[in-house]
Each structure stands twice: as C-alpha cells, then as structure tokens.
MARSE-499397 format. One record per atom (N, C-alpha, C, CB): x, y, z negated; residue in one letter. Coordinates in steps of 0.05 Angstrom, whole numbers, padded with zeros to 5 digits, always signed. Atoms other than C-alpha are relative to their C-alpha. Glycine has a CB too. Layout:
BEGIN
XYZa ...
***
This chain:
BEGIN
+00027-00003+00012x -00086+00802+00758x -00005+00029-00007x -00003-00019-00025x +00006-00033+00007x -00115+00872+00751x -00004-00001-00028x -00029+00015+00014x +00005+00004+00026x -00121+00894+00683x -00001+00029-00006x +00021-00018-00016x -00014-00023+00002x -00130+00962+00655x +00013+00005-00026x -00016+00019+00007x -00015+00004+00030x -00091+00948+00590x +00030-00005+00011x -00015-00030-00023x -00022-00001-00008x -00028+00913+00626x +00006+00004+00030x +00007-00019-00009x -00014-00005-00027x +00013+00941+00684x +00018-00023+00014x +00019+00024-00004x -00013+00032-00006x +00036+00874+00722x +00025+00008+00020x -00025-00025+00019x -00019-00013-00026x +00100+00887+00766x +00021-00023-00009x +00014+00040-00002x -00018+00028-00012x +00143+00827+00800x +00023+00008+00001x -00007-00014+00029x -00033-00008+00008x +00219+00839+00789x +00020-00018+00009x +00006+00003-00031x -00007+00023-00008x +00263+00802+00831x +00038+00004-00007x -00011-00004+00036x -00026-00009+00005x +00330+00833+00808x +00008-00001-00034x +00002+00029+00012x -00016+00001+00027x +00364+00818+00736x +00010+00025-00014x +00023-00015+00002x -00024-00027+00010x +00402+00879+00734x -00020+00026-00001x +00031+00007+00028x +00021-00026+00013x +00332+00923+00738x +00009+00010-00023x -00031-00008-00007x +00004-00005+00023x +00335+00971+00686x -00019+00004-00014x +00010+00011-00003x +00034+00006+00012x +00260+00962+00669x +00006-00024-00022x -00027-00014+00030x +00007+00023+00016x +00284+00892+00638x +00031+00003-00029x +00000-00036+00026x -00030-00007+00016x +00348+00928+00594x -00012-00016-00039x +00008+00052+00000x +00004+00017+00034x +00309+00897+00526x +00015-00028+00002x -00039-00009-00010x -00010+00041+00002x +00317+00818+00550x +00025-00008+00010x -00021-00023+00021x -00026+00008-00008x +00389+00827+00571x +00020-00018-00027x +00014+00030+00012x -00014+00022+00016x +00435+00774+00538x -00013+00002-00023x +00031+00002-00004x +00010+00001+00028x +00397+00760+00483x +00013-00030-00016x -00037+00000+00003x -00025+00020+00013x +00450+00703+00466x +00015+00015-00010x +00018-00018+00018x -00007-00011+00017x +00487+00756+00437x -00002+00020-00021x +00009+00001+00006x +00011-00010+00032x +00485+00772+00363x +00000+00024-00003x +00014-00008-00024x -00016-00030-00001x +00520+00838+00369x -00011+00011+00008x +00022+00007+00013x +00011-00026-00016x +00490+00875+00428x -00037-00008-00018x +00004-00005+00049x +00023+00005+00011x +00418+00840+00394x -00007+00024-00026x +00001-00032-00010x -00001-00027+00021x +00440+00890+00334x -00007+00022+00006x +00024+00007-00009x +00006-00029-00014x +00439+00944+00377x -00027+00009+00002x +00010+00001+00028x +00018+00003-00004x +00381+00929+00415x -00026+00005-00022x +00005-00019+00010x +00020+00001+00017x +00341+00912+00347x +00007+00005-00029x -00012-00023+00004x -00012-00021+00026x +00357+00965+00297x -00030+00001-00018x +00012+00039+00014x +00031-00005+00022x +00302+00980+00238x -00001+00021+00008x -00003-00001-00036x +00008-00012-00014x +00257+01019+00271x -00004+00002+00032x +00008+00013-00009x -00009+00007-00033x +00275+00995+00339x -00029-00014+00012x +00032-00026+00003x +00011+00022-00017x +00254+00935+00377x +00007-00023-00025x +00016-00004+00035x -00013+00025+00005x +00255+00862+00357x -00017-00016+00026x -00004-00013-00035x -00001+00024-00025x +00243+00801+00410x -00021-00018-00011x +00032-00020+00004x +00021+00030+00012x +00172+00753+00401x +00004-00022+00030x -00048+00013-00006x +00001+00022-00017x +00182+00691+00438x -00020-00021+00007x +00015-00010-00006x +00021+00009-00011x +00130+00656+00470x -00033-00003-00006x +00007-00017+00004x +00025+00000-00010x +00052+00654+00485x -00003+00009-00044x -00016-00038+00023x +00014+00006+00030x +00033+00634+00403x +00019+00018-00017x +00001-00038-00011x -00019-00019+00020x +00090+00684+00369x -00014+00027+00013x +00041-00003+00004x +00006-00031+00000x +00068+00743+00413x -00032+00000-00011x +00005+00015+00035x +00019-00010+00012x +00001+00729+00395x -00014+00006-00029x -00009-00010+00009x -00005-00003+00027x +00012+00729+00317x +00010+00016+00002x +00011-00016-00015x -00010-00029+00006x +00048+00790+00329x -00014+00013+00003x +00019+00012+00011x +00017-00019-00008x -00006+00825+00359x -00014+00001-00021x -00014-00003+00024x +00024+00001+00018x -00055+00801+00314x +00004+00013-00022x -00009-00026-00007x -00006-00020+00033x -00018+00832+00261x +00009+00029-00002x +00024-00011-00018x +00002-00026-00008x -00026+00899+00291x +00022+00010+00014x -00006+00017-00021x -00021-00012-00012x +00047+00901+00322x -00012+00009+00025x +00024-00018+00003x +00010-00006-00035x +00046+00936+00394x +00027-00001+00016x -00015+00036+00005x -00023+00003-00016x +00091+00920+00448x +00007+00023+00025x -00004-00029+00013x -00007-00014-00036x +00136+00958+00502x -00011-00010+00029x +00033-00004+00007x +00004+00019-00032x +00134+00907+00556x +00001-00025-00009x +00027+00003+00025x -00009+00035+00009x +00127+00833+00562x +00019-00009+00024x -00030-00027+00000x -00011+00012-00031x +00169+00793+00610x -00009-00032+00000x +00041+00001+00005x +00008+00022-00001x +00144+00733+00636x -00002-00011+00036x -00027+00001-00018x +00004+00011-00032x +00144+00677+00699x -00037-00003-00002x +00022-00040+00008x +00030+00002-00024x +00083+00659+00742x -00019-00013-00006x +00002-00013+00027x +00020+00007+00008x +00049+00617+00705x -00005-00006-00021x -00007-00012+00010x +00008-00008+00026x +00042+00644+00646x -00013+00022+00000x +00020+00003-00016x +00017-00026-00003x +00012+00709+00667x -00024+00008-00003x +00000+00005+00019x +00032-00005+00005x -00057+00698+00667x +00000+00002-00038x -00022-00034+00016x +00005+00007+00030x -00048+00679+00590x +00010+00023-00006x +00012-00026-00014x -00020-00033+00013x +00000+00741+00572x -00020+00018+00001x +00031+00016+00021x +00018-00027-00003x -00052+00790+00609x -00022-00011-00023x -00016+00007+00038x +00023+00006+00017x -00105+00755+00566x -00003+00008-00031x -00002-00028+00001x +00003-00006+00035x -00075+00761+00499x +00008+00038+00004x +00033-00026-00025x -00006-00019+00012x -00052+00833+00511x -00037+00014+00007x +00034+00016+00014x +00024-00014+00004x -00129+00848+00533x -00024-00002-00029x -00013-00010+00026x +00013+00009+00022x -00154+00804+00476x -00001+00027-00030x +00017-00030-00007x -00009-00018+00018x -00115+00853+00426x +00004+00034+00008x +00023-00013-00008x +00002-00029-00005x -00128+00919+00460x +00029+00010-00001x -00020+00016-00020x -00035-00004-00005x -00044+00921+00477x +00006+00011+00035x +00019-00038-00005x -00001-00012-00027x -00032+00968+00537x +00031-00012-00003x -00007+00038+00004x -00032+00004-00001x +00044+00947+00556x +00002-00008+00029x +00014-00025-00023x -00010+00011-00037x +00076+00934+00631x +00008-00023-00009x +00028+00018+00023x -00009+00021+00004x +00084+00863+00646x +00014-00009+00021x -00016-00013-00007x -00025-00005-00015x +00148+00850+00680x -00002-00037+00015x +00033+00011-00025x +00001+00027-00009x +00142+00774+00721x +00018-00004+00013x -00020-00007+00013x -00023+00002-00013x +00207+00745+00739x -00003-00030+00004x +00025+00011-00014x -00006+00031-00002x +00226+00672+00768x +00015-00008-00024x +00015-00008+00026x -00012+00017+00028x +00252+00619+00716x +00033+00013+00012x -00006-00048+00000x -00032-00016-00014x +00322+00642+00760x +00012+00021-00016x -00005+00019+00029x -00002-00042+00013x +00319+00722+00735x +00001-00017-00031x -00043+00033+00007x +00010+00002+00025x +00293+00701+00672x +00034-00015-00020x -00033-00024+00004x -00022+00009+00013x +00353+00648+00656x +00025+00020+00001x +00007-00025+00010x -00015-00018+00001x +00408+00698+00686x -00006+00027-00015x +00005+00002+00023x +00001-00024+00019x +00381+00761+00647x +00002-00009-00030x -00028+00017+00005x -00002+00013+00034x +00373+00726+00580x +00023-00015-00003x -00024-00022-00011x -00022+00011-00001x +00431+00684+00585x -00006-00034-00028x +00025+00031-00009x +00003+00026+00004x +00396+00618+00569x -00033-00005+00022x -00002-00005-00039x +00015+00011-00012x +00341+00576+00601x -00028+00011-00016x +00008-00031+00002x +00012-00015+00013x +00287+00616+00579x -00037-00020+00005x +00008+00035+00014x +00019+00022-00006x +00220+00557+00572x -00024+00013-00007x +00004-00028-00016x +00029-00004+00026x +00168+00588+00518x -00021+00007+00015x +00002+00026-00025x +00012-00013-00015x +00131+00623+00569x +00008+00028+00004x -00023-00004-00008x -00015-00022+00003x +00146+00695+00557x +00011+00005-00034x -00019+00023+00011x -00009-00008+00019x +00177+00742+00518x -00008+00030-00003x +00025-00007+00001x +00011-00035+00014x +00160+00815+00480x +00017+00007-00006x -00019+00007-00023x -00001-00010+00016x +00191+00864+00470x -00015+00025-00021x +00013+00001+00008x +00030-00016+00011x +00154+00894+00412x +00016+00023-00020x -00028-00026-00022x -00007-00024+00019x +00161+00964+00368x +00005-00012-00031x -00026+00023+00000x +00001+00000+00033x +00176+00954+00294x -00020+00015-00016x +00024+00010-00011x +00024-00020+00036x +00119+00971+00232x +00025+00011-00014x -00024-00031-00035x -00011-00012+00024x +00145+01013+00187x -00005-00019-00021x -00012+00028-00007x -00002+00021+00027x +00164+00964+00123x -00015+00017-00019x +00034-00009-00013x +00012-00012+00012x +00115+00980+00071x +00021-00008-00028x -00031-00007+00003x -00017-00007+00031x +00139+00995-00007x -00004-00020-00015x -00010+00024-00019x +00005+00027+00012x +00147+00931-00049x -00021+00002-00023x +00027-00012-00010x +00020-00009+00025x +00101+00958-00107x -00030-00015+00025x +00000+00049-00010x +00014+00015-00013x +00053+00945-00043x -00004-00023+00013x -00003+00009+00008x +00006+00026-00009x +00068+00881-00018x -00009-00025-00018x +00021-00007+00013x +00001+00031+00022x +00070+00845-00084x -00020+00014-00022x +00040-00012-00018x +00030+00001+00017x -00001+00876-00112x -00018-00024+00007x -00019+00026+00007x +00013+00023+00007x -00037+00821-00138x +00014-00019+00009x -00025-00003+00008x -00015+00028+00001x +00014+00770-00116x +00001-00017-00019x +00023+00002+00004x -00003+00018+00019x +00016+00704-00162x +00031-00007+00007x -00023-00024+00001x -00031+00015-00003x +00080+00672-00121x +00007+00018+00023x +00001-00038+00008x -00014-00018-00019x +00130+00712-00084x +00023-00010+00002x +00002+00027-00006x -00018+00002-00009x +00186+00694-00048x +00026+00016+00015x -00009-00012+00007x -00022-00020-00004x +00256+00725-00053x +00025-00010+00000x +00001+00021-00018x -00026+00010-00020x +00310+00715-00007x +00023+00010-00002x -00003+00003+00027x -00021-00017+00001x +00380+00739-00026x +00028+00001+00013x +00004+00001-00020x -00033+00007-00018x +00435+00749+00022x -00001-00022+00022x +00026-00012-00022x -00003+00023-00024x +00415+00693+00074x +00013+00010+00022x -00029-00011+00012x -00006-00011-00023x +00447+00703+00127x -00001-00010+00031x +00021+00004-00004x +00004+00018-00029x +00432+00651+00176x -00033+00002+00005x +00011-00039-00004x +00019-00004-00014x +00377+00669+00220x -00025-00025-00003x +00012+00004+00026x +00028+00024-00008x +00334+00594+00225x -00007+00001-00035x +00012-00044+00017x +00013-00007+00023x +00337+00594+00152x -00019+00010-00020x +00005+00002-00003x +00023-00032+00006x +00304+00660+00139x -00024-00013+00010x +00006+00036+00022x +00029+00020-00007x +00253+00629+00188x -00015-00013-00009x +00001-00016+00011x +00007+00021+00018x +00251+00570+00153x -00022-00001-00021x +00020-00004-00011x +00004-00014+00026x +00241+00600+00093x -00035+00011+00005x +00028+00029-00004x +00018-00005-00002x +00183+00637+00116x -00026-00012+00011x +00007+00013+00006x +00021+00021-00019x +00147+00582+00160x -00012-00009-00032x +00020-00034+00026x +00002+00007+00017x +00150+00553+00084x -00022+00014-00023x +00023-00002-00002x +00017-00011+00020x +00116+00604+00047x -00023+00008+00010x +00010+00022-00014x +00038+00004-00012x +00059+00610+00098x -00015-00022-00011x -00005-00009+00034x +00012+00027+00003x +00051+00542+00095x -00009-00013-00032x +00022-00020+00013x +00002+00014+00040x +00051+00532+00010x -00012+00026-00016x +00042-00007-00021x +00020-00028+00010x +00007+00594-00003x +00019+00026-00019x -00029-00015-00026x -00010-00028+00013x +00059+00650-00021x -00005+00020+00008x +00023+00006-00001x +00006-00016-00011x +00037+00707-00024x +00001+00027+00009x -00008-00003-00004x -00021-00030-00012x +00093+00756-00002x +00027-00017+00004x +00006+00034-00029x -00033-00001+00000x +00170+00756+00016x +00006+00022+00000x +00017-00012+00022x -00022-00035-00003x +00218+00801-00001x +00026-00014+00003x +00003+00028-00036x -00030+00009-00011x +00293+00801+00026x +00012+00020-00010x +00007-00003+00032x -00005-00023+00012x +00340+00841-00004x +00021+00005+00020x +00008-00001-00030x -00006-00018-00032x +00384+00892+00040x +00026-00021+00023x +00022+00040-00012x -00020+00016-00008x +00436+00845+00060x -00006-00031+00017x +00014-00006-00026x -00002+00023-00011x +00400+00786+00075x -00007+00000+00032x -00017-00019-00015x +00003+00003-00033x +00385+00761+00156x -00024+00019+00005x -00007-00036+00012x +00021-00010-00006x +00328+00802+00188x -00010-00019+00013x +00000+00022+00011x +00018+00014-00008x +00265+00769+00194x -00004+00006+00024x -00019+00000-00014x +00012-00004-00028x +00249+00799+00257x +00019+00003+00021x -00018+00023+00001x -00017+00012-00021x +00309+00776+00295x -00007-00026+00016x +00026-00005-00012x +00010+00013-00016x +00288+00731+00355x +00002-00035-00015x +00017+00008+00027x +00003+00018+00015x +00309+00667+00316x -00012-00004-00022x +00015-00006-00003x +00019-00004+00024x +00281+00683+00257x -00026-00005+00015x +00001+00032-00016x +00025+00008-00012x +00216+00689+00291x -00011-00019+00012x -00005+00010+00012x +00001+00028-00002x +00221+00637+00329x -00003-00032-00017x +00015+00001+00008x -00004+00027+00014x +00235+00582+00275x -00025+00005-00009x +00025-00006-00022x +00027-00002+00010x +00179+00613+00233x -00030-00013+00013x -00002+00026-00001x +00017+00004-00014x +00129+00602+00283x -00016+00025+00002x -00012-00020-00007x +00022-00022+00010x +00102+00677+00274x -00008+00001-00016x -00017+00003+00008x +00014+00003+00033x +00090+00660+00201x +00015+00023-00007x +00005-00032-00023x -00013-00014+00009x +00140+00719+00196x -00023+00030+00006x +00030-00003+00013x +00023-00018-00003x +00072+00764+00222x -00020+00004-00021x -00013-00006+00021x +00024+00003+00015x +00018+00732+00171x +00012+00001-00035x -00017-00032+00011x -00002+00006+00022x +00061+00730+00109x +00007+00037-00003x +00022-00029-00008x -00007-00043-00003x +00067+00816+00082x +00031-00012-00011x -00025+00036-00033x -00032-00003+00003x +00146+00825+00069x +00007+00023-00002x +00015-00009+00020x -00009-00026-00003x +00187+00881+00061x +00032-00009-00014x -00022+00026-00018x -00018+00004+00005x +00260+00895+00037x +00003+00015-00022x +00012+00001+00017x -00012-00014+00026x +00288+00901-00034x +00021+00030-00001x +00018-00023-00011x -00029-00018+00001x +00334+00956-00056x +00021-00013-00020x -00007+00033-00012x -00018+00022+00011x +00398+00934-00095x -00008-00006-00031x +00032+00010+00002x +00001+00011+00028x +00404+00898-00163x +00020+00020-00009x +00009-00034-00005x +00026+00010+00018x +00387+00921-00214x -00027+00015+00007x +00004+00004-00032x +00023-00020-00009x +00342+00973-00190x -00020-00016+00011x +00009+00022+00022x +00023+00015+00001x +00303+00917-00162x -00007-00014-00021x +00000-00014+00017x +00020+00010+00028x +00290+00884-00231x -00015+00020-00004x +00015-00006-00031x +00022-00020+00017x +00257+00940-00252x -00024+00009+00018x +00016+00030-00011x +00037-00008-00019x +00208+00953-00189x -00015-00034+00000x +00006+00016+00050x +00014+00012+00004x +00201+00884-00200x -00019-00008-00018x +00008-00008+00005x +00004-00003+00026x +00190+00878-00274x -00027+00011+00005x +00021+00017-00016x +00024-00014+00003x +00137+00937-00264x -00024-00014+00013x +00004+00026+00010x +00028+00019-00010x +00097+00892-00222x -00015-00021-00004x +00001-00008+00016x +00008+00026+00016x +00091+00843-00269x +00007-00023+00014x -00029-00003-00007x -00013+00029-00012x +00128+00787-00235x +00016-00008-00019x +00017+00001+00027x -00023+00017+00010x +00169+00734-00278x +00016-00007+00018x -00006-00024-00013x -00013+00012-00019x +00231+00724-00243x +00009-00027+00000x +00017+00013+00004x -00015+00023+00002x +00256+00657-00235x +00014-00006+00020x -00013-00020-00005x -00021+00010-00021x +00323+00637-00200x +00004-00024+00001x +00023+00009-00002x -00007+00026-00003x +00338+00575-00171x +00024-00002+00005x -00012-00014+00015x -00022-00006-00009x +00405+00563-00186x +00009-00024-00017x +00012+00029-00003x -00013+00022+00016x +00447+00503-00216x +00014+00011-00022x +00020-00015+00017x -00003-00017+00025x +00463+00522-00283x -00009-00018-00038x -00027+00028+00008x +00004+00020+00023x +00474+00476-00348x -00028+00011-00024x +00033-00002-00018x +00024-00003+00020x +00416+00506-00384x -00020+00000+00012x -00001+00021-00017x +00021-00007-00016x +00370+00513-00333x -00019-00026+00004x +00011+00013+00027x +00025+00018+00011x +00299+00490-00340x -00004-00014+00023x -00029+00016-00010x +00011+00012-00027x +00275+00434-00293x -00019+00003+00010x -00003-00021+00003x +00023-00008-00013x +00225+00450-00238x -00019-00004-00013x -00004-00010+00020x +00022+00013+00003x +00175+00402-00258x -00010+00013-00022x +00003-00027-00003x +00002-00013+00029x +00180+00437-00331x -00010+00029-00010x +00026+00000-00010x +00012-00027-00010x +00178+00507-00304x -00025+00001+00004x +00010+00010+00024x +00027+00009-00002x +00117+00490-00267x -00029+00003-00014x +00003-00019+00000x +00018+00010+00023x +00080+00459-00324x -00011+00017-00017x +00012-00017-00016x +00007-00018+00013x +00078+00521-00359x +00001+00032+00015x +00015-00004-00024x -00008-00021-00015x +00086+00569-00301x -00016+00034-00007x -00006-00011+00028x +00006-00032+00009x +00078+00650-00314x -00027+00006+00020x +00031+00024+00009x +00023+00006-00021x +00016+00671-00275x +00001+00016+00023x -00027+00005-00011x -00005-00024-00016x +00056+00724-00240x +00028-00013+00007x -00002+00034-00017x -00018+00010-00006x +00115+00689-00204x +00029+00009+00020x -00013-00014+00007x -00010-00004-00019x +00179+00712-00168x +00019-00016+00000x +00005+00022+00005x -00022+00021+00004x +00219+00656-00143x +00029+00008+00019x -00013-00032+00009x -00026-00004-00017x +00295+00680-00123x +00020-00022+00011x +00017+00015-00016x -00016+00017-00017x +00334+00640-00073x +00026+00016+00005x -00015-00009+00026x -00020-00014-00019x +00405+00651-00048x +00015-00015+00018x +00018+00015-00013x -00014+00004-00039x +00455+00640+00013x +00009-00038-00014x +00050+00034+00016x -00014+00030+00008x +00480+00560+00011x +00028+00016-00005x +00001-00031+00029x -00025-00006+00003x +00548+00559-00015x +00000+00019-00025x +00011+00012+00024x +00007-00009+00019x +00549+00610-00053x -00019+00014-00019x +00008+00004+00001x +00018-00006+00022x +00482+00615-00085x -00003+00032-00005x +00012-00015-00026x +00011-00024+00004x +00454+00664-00115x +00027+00021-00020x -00032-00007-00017x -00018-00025+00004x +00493+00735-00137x -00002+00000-00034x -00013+00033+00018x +00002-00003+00037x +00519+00747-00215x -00025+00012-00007x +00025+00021-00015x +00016-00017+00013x +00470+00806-00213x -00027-00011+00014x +00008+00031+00004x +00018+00016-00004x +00419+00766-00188x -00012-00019-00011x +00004-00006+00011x -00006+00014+00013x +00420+00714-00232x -00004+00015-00039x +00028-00008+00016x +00005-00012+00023x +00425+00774-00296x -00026+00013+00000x +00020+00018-00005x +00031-00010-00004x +00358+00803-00266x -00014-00021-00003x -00009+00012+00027x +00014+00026+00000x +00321+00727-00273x -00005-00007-00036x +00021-00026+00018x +00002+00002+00018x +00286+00719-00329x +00002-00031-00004x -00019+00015-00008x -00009+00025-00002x +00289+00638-00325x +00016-00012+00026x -00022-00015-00006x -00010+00013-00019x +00330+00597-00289x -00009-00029+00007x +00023+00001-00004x +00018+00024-00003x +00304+00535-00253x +00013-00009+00022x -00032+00003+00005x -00026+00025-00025x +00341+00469-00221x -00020-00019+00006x +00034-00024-00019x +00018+00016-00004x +00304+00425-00179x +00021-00034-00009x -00012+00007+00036x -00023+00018+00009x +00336+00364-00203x +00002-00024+00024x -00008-00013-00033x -00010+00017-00028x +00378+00315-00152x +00006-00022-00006x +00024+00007+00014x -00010+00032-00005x +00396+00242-00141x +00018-00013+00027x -00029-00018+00001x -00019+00007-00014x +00444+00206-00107x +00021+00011+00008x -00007-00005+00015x -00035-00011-00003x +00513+00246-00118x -00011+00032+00024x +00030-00035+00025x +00006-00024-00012x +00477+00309-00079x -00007+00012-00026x -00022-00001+00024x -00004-00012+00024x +00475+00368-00124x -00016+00030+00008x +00035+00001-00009x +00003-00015-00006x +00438+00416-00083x -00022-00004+00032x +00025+00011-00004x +00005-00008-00031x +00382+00432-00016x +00013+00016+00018x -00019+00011+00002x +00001-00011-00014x +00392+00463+00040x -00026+00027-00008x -00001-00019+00019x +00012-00021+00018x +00358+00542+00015x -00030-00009+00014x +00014+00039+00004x +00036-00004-00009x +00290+00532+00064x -00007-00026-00013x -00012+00001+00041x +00011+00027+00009x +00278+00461+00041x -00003+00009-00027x +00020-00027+00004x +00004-00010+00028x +00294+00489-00031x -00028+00013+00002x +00024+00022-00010x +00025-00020+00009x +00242+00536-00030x -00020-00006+00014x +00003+00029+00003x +00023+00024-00001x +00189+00485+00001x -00005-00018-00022x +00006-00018+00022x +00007+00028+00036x +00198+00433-00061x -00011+00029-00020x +00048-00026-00024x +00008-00011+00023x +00193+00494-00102x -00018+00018-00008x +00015+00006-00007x +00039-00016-00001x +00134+00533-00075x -00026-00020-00011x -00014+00007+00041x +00026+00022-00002x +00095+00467-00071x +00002-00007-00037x +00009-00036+00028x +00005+00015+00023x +00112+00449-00147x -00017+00027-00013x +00031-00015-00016x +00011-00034+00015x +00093+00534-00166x -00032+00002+00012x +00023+00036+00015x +00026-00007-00011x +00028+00527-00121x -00016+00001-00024x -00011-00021+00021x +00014-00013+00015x -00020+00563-00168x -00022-00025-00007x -00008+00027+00013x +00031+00021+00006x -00086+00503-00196x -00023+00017+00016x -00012-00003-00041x +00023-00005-00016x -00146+00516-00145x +00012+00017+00016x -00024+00011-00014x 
***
C-alpha cells in the first residue's frame, strides 16, 4: 500500500538485520539489552500499538504479516507515525521471535522520557505504588487495574518490573499508555517527594494493627497513595516506615493474602473516590 508516512518492505529472511529489534524476544536477558531506559520497548498487536501512538509514543519500525498491513499502514497514517513497515510470513515471524507470533504485528517503539513524580501525581486523589514487583504480568495486571478503577497515576519504585517490557504491555492491554507513571527514587527520599504532594500513604500489608479496608475507605484521606509489594515477601521495612496507615483487606477461608494485581483491584475499587 503506498503511503507517505510508512515505508512498506517484504522481508523474506530472519536473519535481515533491518528486523535486529524482534529477534528472540523469548529472552529476558538479551530483551534487557534490547530495552534499556531510553531505548526501545516492544508494543504487541494492532490495539497496544495503537494506545501507544495515541499517547504520543513514535515508533522505529513495525513488523507485521499480510494481513494485517492495511490496518498497521492505517493506524501509523491515522497518528501522523512515519516508521518502515517490515512484512514477513507467519514462518519469519515465528523463527525471528522465537514464538508463534498471532497479535497481528509488532512495534518497535522509542521510549518518552519519564516525567518527575511531583508531575505525575498533581492533582491525583488515588495513586498507585508498586514496590519491587518483579513479575512482568503482574505489573500489567496491576496497571490494566488502575485504568480500569479510576487511578489516577502509577508509580514503581527503581527495582520493581518495567512497565514497558513486552509482557507488561501486553497483559495491560495498553492501559500502561493511558494511565501517567513514572519511577520513584529510594525510600525514604520518596516519603518526602511524596509527603510534599500531599498524598496519605497507605500500605497494604498484613499487620496485627492494621486498619480494615472497608474502615480505611469509610473515612478515606482525599489525597491517596496506596503501596503494594512483591507476593511473598510483601512490602519492604522501609516501606512500610514511610506509610502513614496500614491497611488489610480482610480474608476467609484459611487464605491470608491476594495475589498483588487482584490486591490492588479490591482495593482501588473500595478507595474509588464518591462521584
């Protein structure tokens, strides 16, 4: 399809080095490489690249089979996205990626510069903060969650998974485009940029004094930051000394604990702000 936004070119060889982004993207390691802060990261199919675009990202290249093309050229004309679009058989596509590659295509797209948390969490009511996750669908998770229950930021602090690793994005659904985010610096130094922003922190953490959701809630602060951490072991001492309340969703049936993205779905939806 002519286009004068994307350059279309048919690629019948794997080992091109035009397609050196979508090589094994089954592994975690070289994926590091590949998608460094400031780098690249990986949007996976038709409805992720187009929540990426929309949210001003810009891409290198797309790769994509044959009949998906018309749609790819569409969304990168829709969003004024010049980028070469690389068309390989389902064949190429499975041997260069090193899985069965279905979504339609794939992007690789440039990284935004992470904006300053003072700016992501102006005027925020509820904010969501992720500490140390380290599993990729989670993070996702996590974020699909706070699209969906009206939060209105994430922050991750330096350690936890990157959101804009191909699974991450993926699970999200591109909710990792429409929700603003950025990354903490360490505890305690983040209490205090949080503090200044007027956020109450509250950790969710199991903890014999700790107030029950429903209770929290009921009298909730009007400025909210709710800290999550990794399963297992939960949230960090100094994590935990930065939280001005602590808050247990309370359990039944000999379970004593969610899974962290489910957690922080029951506990957006009970913090959702009245109107």
């Amino acid at each position: 399809m002519p286009s004068s936004l994307a350059s279309v070119v048919r690629i019948a060889d794997p080992h091109d080095a035009r397609l050196a982004d979508y090589r094994d993207l089954t592994d975690v390691a070289l994926r590091r490489v590949l998608e460094p802060d400031g780098g690249l990261y990986i949007a996976e199919s038709a409805k992720v690249i187009s929540r990426a675009l929309a949210a001003g990202h810009r891409p290198r290249s797309v790769l994509v089979q044959e009949k998906w093309l018309d749609d790819v050229v569409g969304l990168l004309e829709q969003h004024e996205a010049p980028a070469p679009v690389y068309v390989v058989t389902d064949a190429v596509a499975e041997t260069l990626t090193g899985y069965a590659v279905h979504r339609g295509a794939l992007a690789a797209m440039h990284r935004p510069v992470l904006p300053g948390v003072a700016e992501v969490v102006a005027g925020a009511r509820t904010v969501l903060i992720l500490e140390d996750i380290v599993d990729h669908s989670n993070v996702g998770a996590a974020f699909r969650g706070a699209a969906g229950l009206g939060a209105d930021a994430v922050l991750v602090t330096p350690r936890c998974a990157d959101p804009l690793y191909r699974r991450s994005v993926r699970v999200s659904m591109g909710t990792v485009f429409q929700v603003p985010w950025t990354r903490l610096p360490e505890w305690p130094e983040a209490r205090g940029v949080l503090h200044a922003s007027g956020l109450h922190l509250a950790a969710l953490a199991l903890d014999d004094g700790a107030v029950p959701l429903d209770e929290f809630a009921a009298a909730r602060p009007d400025r909210v930051g709710l800290l999550l951490g990794a399963e297992g072991d939960g949230l960090s001492r100094r994590a935990l000394e930065a939280a001005d309340t602590i808050v247990t969703i309370p359990m039944a049936g000999g379970v004593d604990s969610l899974n962290v993205a489910a957690a922080s779905a029951v506990a957006l939806w009970a913090l959702r702000p009245a109107g």
